[in-house]
C-alpha positions in Angstrom: -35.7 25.8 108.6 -31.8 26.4 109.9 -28.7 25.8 108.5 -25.8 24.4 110.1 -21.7 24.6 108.4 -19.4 22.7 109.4 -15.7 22.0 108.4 -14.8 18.8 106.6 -10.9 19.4 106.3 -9.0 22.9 105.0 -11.0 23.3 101.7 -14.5 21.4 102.4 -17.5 22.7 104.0 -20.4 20.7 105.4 -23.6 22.2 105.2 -26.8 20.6 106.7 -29.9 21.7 105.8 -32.7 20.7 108.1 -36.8 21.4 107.2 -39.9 21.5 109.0 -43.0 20.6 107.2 -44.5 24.3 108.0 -41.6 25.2 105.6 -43.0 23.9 102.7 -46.6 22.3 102.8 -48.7 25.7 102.5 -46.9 25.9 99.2 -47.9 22.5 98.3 -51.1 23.1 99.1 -51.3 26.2 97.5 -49.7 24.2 94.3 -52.1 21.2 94.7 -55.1 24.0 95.1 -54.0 25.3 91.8 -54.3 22.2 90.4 -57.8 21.4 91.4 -59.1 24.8 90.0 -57.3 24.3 86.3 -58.0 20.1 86.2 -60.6 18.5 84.0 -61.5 14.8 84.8 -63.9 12.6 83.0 -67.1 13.2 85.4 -66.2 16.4 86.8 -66.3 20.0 85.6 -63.4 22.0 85.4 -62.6 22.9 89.0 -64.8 20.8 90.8 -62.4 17.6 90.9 -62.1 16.3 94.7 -58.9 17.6 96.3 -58.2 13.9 97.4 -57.9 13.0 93.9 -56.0 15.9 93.1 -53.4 15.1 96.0 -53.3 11.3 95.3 -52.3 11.9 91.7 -49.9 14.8 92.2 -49.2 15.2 96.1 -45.9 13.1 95.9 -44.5 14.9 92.7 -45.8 18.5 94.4 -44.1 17.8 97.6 -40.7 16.9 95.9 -40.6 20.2 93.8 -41.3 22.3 96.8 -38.7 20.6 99.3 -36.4 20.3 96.7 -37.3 24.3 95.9 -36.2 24.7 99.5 -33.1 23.1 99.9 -31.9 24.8 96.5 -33.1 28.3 97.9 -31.4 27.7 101.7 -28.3 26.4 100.2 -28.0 29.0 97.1 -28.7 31.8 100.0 -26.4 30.0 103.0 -23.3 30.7 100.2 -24.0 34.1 100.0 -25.0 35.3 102.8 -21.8 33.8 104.0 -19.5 34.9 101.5 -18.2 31.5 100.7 -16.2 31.2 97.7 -17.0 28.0 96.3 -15.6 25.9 93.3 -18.5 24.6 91.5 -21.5 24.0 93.4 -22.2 21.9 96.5 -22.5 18.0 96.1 -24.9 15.8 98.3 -22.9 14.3 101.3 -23.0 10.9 100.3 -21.2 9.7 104.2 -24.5 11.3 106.1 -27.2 11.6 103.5 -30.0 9.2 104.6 -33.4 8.7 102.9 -35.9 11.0 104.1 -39.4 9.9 105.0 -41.1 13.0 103.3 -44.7 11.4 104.8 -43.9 10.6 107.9 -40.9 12.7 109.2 -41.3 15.8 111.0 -38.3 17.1 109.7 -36.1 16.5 107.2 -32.3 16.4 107.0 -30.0 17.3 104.0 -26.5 17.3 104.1 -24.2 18.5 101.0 -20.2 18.9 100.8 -19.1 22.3 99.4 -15.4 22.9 97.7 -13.8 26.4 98.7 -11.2 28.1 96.7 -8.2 28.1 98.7 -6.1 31.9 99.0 -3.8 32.1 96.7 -1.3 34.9 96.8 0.9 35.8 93.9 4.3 37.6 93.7 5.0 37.6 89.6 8.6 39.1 90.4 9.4 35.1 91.4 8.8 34.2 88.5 11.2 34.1 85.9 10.4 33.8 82.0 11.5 34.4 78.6 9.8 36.3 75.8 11.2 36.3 72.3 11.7 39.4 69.7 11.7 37.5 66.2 13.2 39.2 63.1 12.9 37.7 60.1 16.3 35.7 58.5 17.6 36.1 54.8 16.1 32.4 53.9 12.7 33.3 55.4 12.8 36.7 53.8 13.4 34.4 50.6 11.1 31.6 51.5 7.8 34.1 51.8 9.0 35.7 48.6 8.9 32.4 46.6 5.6 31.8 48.4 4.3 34.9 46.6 5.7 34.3 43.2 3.8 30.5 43.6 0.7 32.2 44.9 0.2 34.3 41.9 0.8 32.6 39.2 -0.6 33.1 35.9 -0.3 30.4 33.2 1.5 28.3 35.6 4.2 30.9 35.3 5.4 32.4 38.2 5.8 36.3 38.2 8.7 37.9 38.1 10.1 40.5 41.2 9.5 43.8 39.4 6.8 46.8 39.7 4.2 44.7 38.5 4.1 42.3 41.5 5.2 44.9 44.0 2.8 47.2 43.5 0.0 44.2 43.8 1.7 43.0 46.9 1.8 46.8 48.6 -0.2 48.7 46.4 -0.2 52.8 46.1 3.4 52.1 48.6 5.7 53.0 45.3 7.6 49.7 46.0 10.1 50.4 43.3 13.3 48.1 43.9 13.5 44.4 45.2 15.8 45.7 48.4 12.3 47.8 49.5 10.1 44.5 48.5 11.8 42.7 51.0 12.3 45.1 53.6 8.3 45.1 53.7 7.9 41.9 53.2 9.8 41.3 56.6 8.0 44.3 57.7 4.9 42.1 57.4 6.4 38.7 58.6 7.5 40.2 61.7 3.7 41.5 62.4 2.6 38.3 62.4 5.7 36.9 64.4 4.8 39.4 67.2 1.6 37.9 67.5 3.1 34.5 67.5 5.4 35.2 70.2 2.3 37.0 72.4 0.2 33.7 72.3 3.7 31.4 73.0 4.5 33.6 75.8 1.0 33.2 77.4 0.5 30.2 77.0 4.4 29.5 78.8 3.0 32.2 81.6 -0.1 29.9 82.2 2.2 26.6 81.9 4.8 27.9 84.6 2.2 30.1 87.1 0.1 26.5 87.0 3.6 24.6 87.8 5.2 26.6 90.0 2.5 28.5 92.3 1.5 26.0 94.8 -1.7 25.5 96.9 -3.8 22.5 97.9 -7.2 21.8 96.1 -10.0 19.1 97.7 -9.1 16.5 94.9 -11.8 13.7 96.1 -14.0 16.5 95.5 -13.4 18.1 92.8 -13.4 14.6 90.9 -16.7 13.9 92.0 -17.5 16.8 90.8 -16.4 17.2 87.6 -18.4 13.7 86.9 -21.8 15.2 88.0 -21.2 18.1 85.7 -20.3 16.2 82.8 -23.9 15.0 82.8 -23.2 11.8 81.9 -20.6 12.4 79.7 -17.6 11.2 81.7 -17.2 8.4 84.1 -15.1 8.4 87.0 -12.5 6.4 85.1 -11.6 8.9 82.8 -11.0 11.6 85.6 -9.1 9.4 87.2 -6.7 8.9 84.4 -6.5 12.5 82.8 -7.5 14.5 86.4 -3.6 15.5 87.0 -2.5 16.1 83.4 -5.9 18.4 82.0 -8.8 18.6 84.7 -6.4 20.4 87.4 -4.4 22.4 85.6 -7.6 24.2 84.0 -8.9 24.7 87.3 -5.5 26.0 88.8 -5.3 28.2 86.0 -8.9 29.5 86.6 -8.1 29.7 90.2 -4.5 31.6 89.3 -6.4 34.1 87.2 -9.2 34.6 89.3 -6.7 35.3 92.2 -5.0 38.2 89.7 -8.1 39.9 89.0 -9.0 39.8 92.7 -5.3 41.2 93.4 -5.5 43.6 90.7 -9.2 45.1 90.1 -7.7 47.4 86.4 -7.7 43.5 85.2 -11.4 43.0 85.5 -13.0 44.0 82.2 -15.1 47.3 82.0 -18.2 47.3 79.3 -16.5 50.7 77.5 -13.0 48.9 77.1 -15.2 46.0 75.4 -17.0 48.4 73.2 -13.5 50.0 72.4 -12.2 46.9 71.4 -14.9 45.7 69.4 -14.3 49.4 67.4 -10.9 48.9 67.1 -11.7 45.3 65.7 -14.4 46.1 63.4 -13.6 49.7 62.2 -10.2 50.1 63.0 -9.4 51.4 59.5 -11.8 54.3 60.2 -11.1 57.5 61.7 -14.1 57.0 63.7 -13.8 61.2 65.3 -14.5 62.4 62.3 -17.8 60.6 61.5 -20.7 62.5 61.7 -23.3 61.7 64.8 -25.5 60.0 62.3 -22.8 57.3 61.0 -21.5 57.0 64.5 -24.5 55.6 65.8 -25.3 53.3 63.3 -21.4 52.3 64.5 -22.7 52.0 68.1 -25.8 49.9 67.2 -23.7 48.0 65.0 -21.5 47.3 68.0 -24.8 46.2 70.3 -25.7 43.9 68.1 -22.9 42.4 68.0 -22.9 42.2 72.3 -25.8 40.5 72.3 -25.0 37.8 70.9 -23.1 35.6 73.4 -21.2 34.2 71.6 -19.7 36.4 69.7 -19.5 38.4 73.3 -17.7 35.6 75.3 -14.8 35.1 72.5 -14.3 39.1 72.7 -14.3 39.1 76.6 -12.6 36.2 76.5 -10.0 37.9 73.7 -9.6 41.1 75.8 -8.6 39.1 78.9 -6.0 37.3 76.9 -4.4 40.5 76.1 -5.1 42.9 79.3 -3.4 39.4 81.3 -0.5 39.3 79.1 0.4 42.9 79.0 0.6 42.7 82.8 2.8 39.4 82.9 5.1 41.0 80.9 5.2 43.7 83.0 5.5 42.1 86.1 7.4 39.0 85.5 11.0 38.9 85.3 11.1 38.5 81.4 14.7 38.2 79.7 13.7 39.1 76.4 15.3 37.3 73.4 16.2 38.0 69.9 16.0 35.7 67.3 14.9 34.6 64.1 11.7 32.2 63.2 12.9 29.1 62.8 15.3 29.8 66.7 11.8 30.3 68.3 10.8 27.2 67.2 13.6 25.1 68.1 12.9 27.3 71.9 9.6 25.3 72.3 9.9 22.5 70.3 13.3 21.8 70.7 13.0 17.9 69.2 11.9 19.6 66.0 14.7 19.9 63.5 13.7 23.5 62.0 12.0 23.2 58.7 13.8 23.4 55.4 10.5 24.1 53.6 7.4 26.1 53.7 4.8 23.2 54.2 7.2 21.5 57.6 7.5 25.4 58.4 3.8 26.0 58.4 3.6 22.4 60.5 5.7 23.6 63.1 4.0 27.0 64.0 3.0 27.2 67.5 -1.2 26.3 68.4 -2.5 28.1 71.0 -3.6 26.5 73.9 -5.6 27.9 76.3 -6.8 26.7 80.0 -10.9 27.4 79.9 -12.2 30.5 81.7 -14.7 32.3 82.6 -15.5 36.0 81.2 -14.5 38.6 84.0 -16.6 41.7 83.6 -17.2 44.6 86.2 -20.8 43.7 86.9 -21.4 40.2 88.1 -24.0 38.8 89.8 -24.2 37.3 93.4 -25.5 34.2 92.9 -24.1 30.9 93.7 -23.9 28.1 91.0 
């Protein structure tokens, strides 16, 4: 067995794969073998079915398994042994690929195309964005409030601003005059507006970094490929039509992040930060030092448990990346930070949007998060090749 790489242009790798049959048939007849001692046949004992039956009724389907066991072993080891670093997963070379005659054919020929990531190298001091410091306006101040009084009414009657309703709003806070009330109430808005602005300014880092950082990707490929993955679930149509618009700029994204990390190793996740952030997510409210041992290992396994379940485990990873990604934008971009209220930072993304005069179009016009799809990035991954 040898394998042979070629180059198919900048970004696509031809790899031929060629077999002898002393590659594989002592493993089919060790397979076939195995057969014949477990099969029962209508005339025979167990065991003691002729190997010529044995081969006629399962030869062909043995002989694919193992060949095809080959090719996927040679191929999966060619990558890494070579260090290539592939998008996706190799595709059959539909130009060369030729039936093999697996009876006949003393050796056998496979030929796949292979997509590799081009280099990417990323300054972030090109790249020019803004992030936005929201405070919280008079009328929004007064909007939320009214939204509280309508929240909590009793008999259809809405409370009035006194003691009473502060001290439900921020209880054991001695909230004692309406000026405090609303200084925390804006307190609180602009916690939530700080989030807001985090998610719009990643998603505007991704958005830009995708437009503005340019490198060539093998598109005839990477369409191809996208429809063998789908499984059946998207035709070649549909690619076509949405490819430049969704399909590449999730994979430049990918490609963009994965070139950070690479560039900057303190981006990769470690397993303690994920623990630490699972604490500060679950138990953040407890002063977790002072805990006896006893209560801060039923913390820990508490913690495990959540970890192994993967999903729960890919949404933190994936959670954790968000924010250890946008921390370093912001440091490393050139951001012109700017101040303004809620219904300004709309108008800075949305700017067809006449800002809301209510708190139902308000709530309408609130940013969604969109995010390109990645993989979880943690300090111990595994060298195999998809």
């Amino acid at each position: 067995m040898n394998t042979i790489q070629t180059s198919k242009g900048e970004l696509l790798a031809a790899i031929q794969i060629n077999l002898v049959k002393e590659d594989y048939e002592g493993e089919v007849k060790k397979a076939l073998n195995d057969y014949q001692r477990k099969a029962t046949l209508p005339g025979f004992r167990q065991g003691k079915v002729p190997f010529g039956m044995i081969k006629k009724m399962y030869g062909q389907a043995v002989l694919l398994e193992k060949i095809n066991q080959k090719v996927s072993e040679a191929l999966n080891n060619h990558i890494i042994e070579n260090k290539l670093d592939v998008i996706g997963y190799p595709l059959p070379d539909m130009e060369k690929s030729q039936p093999n005659d697996l009876d006949n054919q003393e050796e056998l020929s496979f030929y796949f195309e292979a997509a590799l990531k081009p280099e990417i190298k990323i300054e972030l001091k090109e790249h020019k964005i803004n992030d936005f410091n929201i405070k919280a306006s008079q009328e929004e101040i007064d909007r939320t409030i009214k939204s509280i009084q309508e929240n909590n009414k009793v008999d259809d009657k809405e409370p009035e601003l006194n003691e009473e309703l502060f001290n439900m709003i921020f209880p054991n806070q001695e909230v004692k005059d309406i000026e405090t009330f609303r200084q925390k109430v804006a307190v609180e808005m602009e916690k939530q507006y700080v989030l807001e602005a985090e998610r719009m300014f990643y998603n505007k880092a991704i958005d830009q970094l995708v437009e503005e950082i340019k490198f060539d990707l093998p598109d005839i490929f990477l369409k191809r490929w996208i429809v063998e993955n789908s499984e059946g679930k998207i035709t070649a149509e549909e690619v076509e039509k949405n490819y430049d618009n969704s399909y590449v700029k999730s994979l430049r994204w990918q490609l963009i992040e994965e070139a950070l990390v690479k560039q900057n190793p303190e981006l990769a996740l470690k397993q303690e930060e994920v623990r630490q952030f699972v604490r500060s997510m679950y138990f953040g409210h407890m002063d977790v030092e002072t805990l006896d041992e006893e209560t801060k290992k039923r913390l820990e396994d508490i913690i495990d448990a959540i970890l192994k379940d993967d999903n729960q485990r890919q949404n933190i990873n994936n959670q954790l990346a968000d924010k250890k990604l946008t921390a370093y934008l912001k440091e490393n971009m050139i951001v012109t930070v700017v101040d303004t209220d809620y219904d300004g930072f709309v108008k800075s993304f949305m700017p067809q949007l006449e800002v809301a005069e209510n708190n139902e179009a308000a709530e309408e016009a609130k940013p969604k998060k969109t995010r390109a799809k990645k993989a979880a990035k943690t300090e111990e991954k595994e060298e195999t090749a998809e």
